[in-house]
C-alpha positions as CSV (number, residue, x, y, z in Angstrom):
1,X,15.0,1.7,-10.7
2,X,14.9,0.8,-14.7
3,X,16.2,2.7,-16.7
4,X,14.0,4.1,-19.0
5,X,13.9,2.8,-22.4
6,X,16.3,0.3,-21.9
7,X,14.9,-3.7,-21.9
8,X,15.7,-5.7,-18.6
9,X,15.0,-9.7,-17.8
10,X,13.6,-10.2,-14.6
11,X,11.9,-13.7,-13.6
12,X,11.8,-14.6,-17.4
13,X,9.9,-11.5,-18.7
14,X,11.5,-8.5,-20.4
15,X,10.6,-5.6,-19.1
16,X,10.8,-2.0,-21.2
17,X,9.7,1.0,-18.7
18,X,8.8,4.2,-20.4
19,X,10.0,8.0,-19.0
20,X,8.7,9.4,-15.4
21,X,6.4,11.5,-15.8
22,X,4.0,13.6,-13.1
23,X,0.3,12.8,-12.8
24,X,-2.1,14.4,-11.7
25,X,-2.3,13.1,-8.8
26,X,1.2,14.5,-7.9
27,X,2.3,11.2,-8.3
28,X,5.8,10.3,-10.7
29,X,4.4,7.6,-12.8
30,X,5.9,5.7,-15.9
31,X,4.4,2.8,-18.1
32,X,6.5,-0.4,-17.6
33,X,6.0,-2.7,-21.0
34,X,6.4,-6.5,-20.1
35,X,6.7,-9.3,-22.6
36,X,6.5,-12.9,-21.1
37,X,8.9,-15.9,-22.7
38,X,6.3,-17.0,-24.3
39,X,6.1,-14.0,-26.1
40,X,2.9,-12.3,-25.1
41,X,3.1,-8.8,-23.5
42,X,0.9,-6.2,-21.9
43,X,1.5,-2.7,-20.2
44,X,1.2,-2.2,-16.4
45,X,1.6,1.8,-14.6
46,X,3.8,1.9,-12.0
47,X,3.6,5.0,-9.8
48,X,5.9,6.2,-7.1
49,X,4.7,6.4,-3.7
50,X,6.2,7.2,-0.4
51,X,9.3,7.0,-2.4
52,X,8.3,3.7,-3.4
53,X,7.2,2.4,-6.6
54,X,4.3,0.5,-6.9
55,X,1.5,-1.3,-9.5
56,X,-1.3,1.3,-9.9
57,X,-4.5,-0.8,-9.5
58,X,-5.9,-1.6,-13.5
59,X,-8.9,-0.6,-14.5
């Protein structure tokens, strides 16, 4: 699991993941901040299911 606000490099992109929080769905989700090599970055929601964490679909 990363640790929350703590940058990590995986396959050339740093990835910054926000606290755990619950959703409404019951879920534990957190945001997960990912900045490419080239320097561009975007924010994906990863939520834990089945005691697995996964993408949440983007809408």
């Amino acid at each position: 699991m990363l640790p929350a606000g703590q940058a990590v490099m995986r396959d050339g992109k740093t990835l910054l993941a926000g606290p755990i929080y619950h959703a409404a769905s019951g879920k534990q989700c957190r945001t997960i901040m990912i900045t490419t090599e080239q320097g561009a970055s975007y924010c994906r929601l990863a939520c834990r299911k089945d005691a697995q964490w996964t993408w949440a679909r983007s809408f």
